[in-house]
Backbone as numpy.savetxt, mean C-alpha at the origin, in Angstrom:
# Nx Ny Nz CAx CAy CAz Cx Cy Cz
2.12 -23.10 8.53 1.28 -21.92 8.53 2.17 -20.67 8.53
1.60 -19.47 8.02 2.56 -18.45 7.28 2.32 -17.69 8.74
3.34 -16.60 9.17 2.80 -15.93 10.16 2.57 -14.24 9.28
1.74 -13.58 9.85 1.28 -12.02 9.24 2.52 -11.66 9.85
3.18 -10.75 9.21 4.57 -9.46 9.80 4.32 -8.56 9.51
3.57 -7.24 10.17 4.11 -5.91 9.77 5.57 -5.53 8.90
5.19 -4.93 7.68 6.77 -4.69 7.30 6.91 -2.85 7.29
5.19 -2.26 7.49 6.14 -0.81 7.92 4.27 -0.50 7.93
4.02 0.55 8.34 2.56 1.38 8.63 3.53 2.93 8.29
2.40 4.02 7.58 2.88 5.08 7.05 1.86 6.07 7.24
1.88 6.92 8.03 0.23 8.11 7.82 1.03 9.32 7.34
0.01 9.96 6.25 0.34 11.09 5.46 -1.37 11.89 5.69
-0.92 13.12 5.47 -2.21 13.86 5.74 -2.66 13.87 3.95
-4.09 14.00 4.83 -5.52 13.32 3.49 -4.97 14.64 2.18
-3.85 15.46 2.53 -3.74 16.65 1.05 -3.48 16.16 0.28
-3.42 16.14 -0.84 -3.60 15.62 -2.12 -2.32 15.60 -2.42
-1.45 17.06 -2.10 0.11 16.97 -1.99 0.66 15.86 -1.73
0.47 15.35 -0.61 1.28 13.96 0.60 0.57 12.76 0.08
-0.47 12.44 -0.42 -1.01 11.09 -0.79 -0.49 10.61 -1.72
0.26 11.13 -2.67 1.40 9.54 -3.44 2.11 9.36 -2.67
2.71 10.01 -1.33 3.92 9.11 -0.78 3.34 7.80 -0.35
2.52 7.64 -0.09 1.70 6.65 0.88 1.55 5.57 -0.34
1.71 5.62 -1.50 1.36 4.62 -2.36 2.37 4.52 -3.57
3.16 5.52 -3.67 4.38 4.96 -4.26 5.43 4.14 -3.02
5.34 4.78 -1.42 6.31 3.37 -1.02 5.39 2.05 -1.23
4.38 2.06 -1.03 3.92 0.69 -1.53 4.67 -0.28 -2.77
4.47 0.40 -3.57 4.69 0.03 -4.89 6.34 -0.21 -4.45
7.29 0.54 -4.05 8.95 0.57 -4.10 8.97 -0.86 -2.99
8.30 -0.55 -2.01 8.25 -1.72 -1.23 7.92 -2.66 -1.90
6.84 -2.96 -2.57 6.48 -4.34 -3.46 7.91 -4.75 -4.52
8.01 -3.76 -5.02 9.78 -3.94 -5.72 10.69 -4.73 -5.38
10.83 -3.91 -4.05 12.12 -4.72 -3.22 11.84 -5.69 -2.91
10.88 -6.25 -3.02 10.76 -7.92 -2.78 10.64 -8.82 -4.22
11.12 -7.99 -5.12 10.98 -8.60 -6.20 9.89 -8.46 -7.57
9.03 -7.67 -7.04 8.42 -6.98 -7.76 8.77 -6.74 -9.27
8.17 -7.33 -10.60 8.90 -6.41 -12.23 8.41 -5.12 -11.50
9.03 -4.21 -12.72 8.86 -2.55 -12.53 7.49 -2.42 -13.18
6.50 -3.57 -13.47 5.26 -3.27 -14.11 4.51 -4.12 -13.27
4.59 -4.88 -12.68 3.85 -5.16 -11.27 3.57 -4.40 -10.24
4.79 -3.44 -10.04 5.45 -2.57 -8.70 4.34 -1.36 -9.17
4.40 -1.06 -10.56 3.41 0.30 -10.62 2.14 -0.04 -10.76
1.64 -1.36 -10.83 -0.14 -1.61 -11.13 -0.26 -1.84 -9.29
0.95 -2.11 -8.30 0.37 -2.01 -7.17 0.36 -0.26 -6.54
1.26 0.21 -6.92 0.76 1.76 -6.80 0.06 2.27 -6.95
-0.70 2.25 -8.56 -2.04 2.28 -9.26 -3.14 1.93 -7.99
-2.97 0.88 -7.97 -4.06 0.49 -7.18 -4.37 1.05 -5.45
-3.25 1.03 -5.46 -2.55 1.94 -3.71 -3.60 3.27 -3.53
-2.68 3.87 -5.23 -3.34 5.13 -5.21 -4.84 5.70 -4.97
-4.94 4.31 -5.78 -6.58 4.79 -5.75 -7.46 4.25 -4.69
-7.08 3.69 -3.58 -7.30 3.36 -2.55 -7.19 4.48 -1.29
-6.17 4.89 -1.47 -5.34 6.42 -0.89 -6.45 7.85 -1.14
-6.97 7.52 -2.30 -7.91 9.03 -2.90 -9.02 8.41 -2.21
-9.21 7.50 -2.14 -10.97 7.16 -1.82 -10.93 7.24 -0.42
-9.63 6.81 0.43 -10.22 6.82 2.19 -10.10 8.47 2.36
-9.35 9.57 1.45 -9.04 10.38 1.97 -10.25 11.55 1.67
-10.70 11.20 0.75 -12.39 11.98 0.30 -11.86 13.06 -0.23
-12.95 13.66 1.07 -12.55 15.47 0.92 -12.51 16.02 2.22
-11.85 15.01 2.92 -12.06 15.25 4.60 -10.77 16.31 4.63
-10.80 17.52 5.13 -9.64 18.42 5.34 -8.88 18.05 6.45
-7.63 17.87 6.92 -7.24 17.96 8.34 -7.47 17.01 9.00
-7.27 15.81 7.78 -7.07 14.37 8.42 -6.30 13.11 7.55
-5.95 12.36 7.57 -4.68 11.45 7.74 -5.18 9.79 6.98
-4.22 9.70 6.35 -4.71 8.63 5.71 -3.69 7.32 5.95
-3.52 6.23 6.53 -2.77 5.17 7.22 -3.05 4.04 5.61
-1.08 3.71 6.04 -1.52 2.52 4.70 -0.26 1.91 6.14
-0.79 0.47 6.07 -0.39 -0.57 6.59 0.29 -1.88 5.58
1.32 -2.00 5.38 1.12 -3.05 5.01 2.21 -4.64 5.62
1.88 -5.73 4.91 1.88 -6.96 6.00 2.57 -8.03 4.67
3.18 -8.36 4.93 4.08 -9.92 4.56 3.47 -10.93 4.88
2.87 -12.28 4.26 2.02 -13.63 4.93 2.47 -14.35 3.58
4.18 -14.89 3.78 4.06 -15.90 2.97 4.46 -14.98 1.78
3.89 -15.83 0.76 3.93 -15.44 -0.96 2.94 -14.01 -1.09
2.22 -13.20 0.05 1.67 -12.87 -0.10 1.63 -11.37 0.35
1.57 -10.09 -0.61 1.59 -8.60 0.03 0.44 -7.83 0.38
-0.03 -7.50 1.71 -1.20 -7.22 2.07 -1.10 -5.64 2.50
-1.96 -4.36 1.61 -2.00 -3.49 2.39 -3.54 -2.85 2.58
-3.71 -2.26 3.75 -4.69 -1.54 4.44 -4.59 -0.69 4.49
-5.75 0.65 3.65 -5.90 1.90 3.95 -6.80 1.99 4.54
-6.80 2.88 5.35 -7.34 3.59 6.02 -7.67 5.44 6.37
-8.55 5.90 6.26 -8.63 6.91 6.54 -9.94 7.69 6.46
-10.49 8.83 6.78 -11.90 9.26 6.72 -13.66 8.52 6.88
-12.86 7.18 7.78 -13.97 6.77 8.24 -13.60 5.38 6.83
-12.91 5.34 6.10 -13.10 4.45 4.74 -11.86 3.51 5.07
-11.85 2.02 5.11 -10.75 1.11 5.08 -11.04 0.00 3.90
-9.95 -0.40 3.03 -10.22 -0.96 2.04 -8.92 -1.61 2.75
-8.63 -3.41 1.89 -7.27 -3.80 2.21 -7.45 -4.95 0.33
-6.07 -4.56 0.29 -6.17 -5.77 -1.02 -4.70 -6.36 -0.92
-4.51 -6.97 -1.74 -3.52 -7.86 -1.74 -2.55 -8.63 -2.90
-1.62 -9.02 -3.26 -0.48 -8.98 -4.32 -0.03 -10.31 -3.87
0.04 -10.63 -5.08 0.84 -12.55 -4.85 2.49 -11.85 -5.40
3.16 -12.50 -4.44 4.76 -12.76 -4.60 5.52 -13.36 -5.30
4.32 -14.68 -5.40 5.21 -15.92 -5.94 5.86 -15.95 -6.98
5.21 -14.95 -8.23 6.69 -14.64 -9.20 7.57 -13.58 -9.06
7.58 -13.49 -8.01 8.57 -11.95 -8.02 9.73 -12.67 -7.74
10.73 -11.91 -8.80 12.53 -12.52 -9.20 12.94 -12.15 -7.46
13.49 -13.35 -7.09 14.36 -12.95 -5.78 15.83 -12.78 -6.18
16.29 -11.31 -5.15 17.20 -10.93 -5.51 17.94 -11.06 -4.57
């Protein structure tokens, strides 16, 4: 049985400015584990748009991306404005380096 590991939690405020950081480290993080450079950006893609939706149009609040290692498997959780979505990325072909 795989155990869940935190591999980092990140809060950026809900401005539109600060919300790609929160989902390009996703994506750089998915990389470094092996990630192609066209896997790494459809999980950003997807980050991103996870990132816009918890953050609305709430002013003067914070949007949390979590994400978790289980195995072959990359799990992240946004969170923010009352909105949590979590999705998830298979490993198993990512080139180990």
């Amino acid at each position: 049985m795989w155990l869940k590991h935190l591999a980092f939690a990140l809060s950026v405020p809900a401005d539109p400015l600060f919300r790609p950081l929160a989902s390009e480290v996703a994506g750089k993080y998915g990389e470094s584990l092996g990630l192609s450079e066209q896997e790494a950006r459809a999980l950003t893609d997807s980050a991103r748009e996870a990132v816009d939706l918890a953050a609305g149009t709430g002013e003067g609040t914070e949007v949390s991306v979590a994400v978790h290692r289980e195995g072959d498997q990359l799990e992240l959780t946004v969170s923010g404005g009352g909105e949590s979505s979590t999705m998830s990325r298979s490993l198993a072909g990512a080139n180990s380096t």
